[in-house]
C-alpha positions in Angstrom: -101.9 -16.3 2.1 -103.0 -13.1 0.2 -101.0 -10.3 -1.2 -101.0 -7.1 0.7 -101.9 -4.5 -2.3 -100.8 -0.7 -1.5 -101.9 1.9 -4.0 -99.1 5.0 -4.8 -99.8 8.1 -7.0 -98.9 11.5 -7.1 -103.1 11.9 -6.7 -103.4 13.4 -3.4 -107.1 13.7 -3.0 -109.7 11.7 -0.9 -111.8 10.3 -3.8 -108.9 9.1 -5.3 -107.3 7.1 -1.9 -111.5 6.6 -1.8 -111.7 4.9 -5.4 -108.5 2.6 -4.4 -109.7 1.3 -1.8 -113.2 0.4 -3.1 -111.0 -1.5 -5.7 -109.7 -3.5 -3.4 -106.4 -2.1 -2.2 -105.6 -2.4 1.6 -103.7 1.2 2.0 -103.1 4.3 -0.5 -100.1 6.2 -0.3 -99.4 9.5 -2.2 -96.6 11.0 -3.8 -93.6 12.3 -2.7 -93.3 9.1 -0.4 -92.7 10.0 3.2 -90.4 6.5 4.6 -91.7 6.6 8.1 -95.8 6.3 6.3 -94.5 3.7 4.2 -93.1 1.6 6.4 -96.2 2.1 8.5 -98.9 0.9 6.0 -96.5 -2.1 5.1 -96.1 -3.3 8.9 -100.0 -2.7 9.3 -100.5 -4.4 5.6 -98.2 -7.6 6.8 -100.1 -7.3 10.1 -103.6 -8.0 8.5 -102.2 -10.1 6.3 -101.0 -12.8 8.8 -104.2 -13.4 10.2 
């Protein structure tokens, strides 16, 4: 089963979520982390995931 991979950095701008996601990450998240996002991207990560 593959590994859900979430980018996080204080980089808030689109080429940067842009450039982690061509990379291969699922989601990007910036900094300061809002808890309600986060646990968002991880329900819809582990969602995806499962199929």
């Amino acid at each position: 089963r593959p590994v859900a991979i979430v980018g996080l950095s204080a980089h808030a701008r689109q080429e940067d979520a842009d450039r982690a996601r061509a990379a291969g990450m699922d989601d990007f998240l910036t900094k300061p982390i809002v808890r309600s996002k986060l646990l968002a991207v991880l329900a819809e990560a582990a969602d995806n995931k499962s199929d």
